[in-house]
PyMOL Python script that loads the backbone (N, CA, C, O; Angstrom):
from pymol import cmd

cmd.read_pdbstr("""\
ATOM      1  N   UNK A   1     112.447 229.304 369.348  1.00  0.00           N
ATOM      2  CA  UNK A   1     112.642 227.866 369.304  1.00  0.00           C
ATOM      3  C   UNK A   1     111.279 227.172 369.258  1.00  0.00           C
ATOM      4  O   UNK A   1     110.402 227.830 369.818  1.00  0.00           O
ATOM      5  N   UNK A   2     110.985 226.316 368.873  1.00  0.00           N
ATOM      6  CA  UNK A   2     110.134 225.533 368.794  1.00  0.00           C
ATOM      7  C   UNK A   2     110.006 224.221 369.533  1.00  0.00           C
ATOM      8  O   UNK A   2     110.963 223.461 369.688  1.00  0.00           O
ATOM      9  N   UNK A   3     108.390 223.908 370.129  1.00  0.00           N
ATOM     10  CA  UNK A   3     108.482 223.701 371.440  1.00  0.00           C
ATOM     11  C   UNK A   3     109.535 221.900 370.987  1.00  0.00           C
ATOM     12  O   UNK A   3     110.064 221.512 372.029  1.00  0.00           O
ATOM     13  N   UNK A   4     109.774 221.159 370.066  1.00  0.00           N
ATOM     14  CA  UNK A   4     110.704 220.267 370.067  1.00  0.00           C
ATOM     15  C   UNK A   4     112.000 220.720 370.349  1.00  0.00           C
ATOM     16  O   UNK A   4     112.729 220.089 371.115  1.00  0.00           O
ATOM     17  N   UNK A   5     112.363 221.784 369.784  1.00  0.00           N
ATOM     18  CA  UNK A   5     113.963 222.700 370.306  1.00  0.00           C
ATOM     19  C   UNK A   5     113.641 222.575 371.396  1.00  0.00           C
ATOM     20  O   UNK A   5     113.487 221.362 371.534  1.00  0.00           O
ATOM     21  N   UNK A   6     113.397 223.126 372.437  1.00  0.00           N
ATOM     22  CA  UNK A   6     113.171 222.908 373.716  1.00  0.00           C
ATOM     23  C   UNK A   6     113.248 221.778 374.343  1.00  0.00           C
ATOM     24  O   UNK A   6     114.101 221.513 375.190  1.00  0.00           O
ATOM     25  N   UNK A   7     112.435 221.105 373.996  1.00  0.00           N
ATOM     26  CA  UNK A   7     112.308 219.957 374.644  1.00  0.00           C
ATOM     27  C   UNK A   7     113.964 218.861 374.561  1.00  0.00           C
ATOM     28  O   UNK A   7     114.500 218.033 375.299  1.00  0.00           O
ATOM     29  N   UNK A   8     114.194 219.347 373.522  1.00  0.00           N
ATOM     30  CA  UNK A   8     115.463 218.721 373.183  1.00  0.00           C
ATOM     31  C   UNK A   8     116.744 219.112 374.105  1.00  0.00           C
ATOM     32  O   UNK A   8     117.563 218.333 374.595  1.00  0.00           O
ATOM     33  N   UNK A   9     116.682 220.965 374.241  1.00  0.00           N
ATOM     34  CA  UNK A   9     118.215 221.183 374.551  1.00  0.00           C
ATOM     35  C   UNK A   9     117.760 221.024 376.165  1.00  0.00           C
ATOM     36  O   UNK A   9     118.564 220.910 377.090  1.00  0.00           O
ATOM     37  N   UNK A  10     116.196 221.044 376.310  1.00  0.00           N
ATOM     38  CA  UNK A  10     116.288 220.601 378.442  1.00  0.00           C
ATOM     39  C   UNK A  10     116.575 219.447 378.301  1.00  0.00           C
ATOM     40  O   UNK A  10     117.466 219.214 379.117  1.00  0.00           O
ATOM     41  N   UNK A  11     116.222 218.105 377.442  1.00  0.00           N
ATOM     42  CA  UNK A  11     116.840 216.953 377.578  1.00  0.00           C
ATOM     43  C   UNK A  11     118.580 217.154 377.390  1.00  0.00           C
ATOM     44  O   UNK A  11     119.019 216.142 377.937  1.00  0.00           O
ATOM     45  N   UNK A  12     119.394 217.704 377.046  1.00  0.00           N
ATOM     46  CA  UNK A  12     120.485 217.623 376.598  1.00  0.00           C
ATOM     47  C   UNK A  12     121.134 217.952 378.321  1.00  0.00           C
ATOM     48  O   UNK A  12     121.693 217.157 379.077  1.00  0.00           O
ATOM     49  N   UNK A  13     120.818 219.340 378.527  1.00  0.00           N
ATOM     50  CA  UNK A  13     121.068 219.860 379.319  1.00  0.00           C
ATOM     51  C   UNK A  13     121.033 219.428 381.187  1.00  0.00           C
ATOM     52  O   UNK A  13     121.658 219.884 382.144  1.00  0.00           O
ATOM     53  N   UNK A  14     119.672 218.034 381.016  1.00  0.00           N
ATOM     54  CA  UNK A  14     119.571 217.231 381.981  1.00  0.00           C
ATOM     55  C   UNK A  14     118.709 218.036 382.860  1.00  0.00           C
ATOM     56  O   UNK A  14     118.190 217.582 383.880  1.00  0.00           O
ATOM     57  N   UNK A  15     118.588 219.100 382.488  1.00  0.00           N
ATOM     58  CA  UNK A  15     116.910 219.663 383.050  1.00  0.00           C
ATOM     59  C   UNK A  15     115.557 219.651 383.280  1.00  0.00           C
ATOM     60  O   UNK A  15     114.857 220.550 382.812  1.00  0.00           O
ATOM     61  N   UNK A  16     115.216 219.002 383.757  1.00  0.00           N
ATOM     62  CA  UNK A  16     113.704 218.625 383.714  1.00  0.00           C
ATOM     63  C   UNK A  16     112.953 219.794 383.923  1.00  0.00           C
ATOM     64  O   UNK A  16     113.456 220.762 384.494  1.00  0.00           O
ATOM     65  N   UNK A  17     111.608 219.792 383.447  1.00  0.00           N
ATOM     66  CA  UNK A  17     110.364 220.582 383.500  1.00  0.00           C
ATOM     67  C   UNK A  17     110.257 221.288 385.080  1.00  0.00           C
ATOM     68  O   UNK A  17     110.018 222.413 385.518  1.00  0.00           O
ATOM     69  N   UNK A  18     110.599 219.858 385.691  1.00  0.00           N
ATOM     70  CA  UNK A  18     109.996 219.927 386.882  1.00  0.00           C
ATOM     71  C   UNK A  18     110.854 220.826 387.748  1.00  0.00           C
ATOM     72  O   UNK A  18     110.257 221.565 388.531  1.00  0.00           O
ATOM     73  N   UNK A  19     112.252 220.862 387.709  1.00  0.00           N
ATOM     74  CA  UNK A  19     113.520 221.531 388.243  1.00  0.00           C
ATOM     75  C   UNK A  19     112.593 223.397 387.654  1.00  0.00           C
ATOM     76  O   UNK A  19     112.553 224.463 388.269  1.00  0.00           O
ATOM     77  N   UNK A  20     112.217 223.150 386.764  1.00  0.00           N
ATOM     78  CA  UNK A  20     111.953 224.979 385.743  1.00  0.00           C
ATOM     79  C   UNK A  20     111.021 224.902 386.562  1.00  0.00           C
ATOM     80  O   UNK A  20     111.144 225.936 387.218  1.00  0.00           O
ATOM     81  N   UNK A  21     110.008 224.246 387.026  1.00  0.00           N
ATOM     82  CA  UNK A  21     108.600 224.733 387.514  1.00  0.00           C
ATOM     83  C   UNK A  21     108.455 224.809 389.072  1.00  0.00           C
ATOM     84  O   UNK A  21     107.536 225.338 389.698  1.00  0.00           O
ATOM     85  N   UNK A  22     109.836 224.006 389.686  1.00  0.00           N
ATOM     86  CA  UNK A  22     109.944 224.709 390.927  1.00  0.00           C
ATOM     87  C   UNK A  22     110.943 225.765 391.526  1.00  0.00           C
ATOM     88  O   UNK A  22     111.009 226.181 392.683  1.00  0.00           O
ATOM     89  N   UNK A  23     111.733 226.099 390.384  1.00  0.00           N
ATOM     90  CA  UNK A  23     112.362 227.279 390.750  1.00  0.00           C
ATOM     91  C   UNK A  23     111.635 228.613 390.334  1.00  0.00           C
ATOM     92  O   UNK A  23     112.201 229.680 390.569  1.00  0.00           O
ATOM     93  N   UNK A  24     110.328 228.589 389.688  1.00  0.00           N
ATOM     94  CA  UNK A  24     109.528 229.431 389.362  1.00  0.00           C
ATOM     95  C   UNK A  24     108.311 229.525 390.345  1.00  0.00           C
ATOM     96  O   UNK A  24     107.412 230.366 390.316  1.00  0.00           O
ATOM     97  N   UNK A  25     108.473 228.487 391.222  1.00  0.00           N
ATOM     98  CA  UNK A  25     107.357 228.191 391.965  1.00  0.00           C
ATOM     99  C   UNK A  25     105.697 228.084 390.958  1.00  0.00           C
ATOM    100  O   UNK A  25     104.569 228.459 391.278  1.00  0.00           O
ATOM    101  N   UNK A  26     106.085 227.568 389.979  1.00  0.00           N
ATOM    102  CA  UNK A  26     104.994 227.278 389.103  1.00  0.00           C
ATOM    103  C   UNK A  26     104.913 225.643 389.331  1.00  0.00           C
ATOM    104  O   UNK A  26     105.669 224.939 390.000  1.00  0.00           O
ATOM    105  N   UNK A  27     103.778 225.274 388.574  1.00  0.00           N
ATOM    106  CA  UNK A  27     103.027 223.680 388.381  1.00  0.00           C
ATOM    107  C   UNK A  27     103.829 223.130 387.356  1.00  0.00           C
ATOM    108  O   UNK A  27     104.135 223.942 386.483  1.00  0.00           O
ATOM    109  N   UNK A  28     104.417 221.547 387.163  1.00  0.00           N
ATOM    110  CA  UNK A  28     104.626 221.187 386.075  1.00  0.00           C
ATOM    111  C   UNK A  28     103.849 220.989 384.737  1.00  0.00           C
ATOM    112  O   UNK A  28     104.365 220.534 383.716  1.00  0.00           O
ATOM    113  N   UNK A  29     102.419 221.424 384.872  1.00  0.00           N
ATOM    114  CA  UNK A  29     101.593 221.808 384.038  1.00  0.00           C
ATOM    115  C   UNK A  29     102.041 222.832 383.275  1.00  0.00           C
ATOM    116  O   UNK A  29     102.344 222.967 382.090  1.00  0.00           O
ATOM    117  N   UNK A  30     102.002 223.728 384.530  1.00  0.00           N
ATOM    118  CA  UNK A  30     101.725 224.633 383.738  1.00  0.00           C
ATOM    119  C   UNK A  30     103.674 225.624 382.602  1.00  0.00           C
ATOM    120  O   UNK A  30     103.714 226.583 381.831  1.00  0.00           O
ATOM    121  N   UNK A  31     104.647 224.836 383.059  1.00  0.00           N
ATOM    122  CA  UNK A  31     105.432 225.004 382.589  1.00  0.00           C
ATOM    123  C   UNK A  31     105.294 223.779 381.134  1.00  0.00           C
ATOM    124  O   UNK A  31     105.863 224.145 380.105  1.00  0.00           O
ATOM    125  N   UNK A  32     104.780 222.816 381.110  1.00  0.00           N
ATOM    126  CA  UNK A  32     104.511 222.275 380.089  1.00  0.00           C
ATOM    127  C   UNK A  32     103.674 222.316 378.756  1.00  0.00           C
ATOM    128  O   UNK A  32     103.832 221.659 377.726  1.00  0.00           O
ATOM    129  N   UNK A  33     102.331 223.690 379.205  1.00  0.00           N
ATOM    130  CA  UNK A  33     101.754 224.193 378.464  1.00  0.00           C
ATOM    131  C   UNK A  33     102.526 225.588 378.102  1.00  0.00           C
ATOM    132  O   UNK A  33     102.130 226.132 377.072  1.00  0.00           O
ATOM    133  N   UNK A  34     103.136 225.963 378.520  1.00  0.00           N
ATOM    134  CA  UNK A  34     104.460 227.082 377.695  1.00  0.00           C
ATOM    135  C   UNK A  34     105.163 226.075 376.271  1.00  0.00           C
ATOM    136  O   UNK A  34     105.186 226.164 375.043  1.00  0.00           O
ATOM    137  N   UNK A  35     105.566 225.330 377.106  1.00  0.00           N
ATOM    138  CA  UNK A  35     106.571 224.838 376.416  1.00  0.00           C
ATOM    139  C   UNK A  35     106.234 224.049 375.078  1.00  0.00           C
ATOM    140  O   UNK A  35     107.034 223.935 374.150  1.00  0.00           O
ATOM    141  N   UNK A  36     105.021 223.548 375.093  1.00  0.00           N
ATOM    142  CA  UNK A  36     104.247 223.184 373.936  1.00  0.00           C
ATOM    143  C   UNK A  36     103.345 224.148 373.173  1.00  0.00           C
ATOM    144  O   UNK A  36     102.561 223.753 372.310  1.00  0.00           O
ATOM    145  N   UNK A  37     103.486 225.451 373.528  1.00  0.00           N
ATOM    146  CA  UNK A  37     102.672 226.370 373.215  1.00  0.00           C
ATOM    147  C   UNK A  37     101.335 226.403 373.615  1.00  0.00           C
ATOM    148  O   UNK A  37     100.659 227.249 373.030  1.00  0.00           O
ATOM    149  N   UNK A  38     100.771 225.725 374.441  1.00  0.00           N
ATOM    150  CA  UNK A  38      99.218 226.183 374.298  1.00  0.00           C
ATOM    151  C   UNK A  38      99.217 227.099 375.511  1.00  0.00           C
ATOM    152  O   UNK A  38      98.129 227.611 375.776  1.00  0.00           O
ATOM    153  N   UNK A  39     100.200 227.379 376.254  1.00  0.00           N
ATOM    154  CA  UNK A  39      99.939 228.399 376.671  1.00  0.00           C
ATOM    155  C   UNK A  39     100.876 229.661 376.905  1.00  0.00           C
ATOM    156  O   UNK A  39     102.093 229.483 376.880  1.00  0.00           O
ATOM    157  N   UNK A  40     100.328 231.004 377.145  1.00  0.00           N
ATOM    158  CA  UNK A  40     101.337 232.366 376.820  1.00  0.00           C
ATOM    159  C   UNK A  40     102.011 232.775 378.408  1.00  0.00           C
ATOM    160  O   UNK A  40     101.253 233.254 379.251  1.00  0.00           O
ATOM    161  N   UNK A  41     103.123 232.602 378.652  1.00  0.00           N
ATOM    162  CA  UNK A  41     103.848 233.480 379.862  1.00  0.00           C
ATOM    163  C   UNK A  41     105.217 233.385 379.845  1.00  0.00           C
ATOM    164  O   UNK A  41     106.144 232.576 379.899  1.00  0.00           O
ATOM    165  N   UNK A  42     104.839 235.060 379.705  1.00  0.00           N
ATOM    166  CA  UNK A  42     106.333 235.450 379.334  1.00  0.00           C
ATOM    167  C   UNK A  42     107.453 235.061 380.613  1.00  0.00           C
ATOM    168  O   UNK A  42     108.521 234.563 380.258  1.00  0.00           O
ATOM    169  N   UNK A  43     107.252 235.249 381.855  1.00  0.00           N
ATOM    170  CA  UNK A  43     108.212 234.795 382.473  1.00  0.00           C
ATOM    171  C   UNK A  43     108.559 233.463 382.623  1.00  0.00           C
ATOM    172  O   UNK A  43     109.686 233.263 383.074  1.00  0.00           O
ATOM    173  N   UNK A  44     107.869 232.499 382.356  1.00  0.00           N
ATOM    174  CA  UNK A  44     108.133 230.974 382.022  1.00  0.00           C
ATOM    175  C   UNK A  44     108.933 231.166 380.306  1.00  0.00           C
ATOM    176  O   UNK A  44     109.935 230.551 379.941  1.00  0.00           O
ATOM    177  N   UNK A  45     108.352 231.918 379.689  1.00  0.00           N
ATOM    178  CA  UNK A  45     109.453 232.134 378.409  1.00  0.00           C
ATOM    179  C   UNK A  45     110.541 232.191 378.826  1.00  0.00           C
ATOM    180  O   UNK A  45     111.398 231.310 378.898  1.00  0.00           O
ATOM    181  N   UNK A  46     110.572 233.616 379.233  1.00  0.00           N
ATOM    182  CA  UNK A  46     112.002 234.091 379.477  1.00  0.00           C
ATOM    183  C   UNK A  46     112.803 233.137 380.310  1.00  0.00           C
ATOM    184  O   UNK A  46     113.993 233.074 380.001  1.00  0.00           O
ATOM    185  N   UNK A  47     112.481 232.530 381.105  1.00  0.00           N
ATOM    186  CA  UNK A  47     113.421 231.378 382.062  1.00  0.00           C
ATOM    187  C   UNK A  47     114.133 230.509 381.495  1.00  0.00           C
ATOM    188  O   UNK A  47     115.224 229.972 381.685  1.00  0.00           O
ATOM    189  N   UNK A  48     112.933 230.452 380.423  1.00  0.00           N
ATOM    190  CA  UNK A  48     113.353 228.597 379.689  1.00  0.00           C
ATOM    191  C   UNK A  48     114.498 229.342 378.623  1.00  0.00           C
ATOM    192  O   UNK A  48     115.610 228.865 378.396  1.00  0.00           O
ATOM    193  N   UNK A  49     113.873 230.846 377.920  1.00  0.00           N
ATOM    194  CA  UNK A  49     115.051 230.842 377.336  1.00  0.00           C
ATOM    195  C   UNK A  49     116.458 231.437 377.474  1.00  0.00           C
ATOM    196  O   UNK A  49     117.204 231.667 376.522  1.00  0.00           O
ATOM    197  N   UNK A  50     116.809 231.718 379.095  1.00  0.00           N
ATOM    198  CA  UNK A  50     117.449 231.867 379.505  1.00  0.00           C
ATOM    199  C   UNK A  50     118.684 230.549 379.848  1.00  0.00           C
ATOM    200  O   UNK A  50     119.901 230.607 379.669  1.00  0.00           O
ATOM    201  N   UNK A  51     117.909 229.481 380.356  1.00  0.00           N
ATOM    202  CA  UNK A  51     118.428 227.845 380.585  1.00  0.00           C
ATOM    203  C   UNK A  51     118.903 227.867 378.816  1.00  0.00           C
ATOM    204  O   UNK A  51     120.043 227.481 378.558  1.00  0.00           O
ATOM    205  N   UNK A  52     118.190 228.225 377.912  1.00  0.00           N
ATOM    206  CA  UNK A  52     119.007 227.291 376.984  1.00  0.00           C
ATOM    207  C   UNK A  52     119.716 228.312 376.284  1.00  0.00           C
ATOM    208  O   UNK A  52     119.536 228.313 375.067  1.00  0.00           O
ATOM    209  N   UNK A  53     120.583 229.301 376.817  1.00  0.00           N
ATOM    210  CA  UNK A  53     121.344 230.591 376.086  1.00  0.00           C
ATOM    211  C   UNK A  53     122.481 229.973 377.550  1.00  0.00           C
ATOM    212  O   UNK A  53     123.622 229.853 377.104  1.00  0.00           O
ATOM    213  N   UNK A  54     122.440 229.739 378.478  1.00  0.00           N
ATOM    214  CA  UNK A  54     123.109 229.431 379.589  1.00  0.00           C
ATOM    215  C   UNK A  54     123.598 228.102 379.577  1.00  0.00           C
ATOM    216  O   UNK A  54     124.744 227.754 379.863  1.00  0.00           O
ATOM    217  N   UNK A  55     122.849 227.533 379.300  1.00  0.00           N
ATOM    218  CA  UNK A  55     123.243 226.113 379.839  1.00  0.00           C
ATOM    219  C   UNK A  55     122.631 225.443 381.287  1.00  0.00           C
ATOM    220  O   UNK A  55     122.800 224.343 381.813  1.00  0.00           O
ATOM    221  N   UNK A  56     121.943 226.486 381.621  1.00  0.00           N
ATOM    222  CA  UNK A  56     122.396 225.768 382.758  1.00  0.00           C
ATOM    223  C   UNK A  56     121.117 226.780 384.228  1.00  0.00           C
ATOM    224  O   UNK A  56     121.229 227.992 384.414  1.00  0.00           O
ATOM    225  N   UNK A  57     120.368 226.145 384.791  1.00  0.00           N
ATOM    226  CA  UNK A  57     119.141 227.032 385.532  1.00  0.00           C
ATOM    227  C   UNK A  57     119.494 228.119 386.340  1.00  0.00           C
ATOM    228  O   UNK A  57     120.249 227.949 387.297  1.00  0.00           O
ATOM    229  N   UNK A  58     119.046 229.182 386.071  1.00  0.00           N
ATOM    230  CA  UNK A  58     119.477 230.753 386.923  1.00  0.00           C
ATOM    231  C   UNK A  58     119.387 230.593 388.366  1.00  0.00           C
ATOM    232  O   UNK A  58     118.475 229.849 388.727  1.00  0.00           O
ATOM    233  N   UNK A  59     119.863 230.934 388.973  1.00  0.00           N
ATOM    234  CA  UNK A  59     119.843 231.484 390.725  1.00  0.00           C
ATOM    235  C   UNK A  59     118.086 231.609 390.902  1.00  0.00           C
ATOM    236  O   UNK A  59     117.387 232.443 390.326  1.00  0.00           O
ATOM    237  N   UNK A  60     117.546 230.413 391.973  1.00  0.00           N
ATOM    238  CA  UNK A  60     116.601 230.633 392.435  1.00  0.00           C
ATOM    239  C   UNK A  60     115.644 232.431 392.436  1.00  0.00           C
ATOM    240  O   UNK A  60     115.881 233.525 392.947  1.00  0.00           O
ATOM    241  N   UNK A  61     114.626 231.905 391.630  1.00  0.00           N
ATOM    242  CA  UNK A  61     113.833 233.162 391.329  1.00  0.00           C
ATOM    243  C   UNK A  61     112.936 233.473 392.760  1.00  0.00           C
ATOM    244  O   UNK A  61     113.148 232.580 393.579  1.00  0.00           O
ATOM    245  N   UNK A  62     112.170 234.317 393.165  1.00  0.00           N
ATOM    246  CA  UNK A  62     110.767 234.509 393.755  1.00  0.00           C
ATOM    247  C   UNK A  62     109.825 234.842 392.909  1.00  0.00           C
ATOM    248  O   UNK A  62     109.866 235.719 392.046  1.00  0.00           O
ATOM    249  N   UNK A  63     108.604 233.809 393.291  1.00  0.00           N
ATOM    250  CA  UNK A  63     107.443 234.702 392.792  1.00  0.00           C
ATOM    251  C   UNK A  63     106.310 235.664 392.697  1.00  0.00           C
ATOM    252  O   UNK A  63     105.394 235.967 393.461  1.00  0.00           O
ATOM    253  N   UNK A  64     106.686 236.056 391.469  1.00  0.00           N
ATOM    254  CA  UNK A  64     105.925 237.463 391.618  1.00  0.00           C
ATOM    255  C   UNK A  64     104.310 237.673 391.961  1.00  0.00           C
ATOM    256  O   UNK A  64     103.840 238.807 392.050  1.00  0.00           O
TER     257      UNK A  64
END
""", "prot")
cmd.dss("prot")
cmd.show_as("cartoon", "prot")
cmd.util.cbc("prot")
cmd.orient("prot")
């Protein structure tokens, strides 16, 4: 997806950045530089593209 796909189906979905970056215990930065591409992590990948194959944010993660 491309980081506008994204941005689109978390708006659809009523998900904010910020909901992804504290169930990852990550920064809203730094889930925002995934999501625009400038930056690479795969487990912020995999989350986000998990929310938008789901619908909907996974069961509280820990971080690794």
């Amino acid at each position: 997806m491309t980081p506008l796909q994204i941005q689109i189906k978390l708006l659809k979905l009523g998900i904010s950045q910020r909901e992804i970056a504290r169930a990852l215990g990550k920064t809203d930065a730094a889930i925002s530089y995934v999501i625009r591409g400038k930056r690479n992590s795969r487990q912020i990948k995999s989350f986000i593209e998990t929310i938008c194959q789901t619908g909907s944010l996974p069961p509280m993660q820990k971080a690794a």
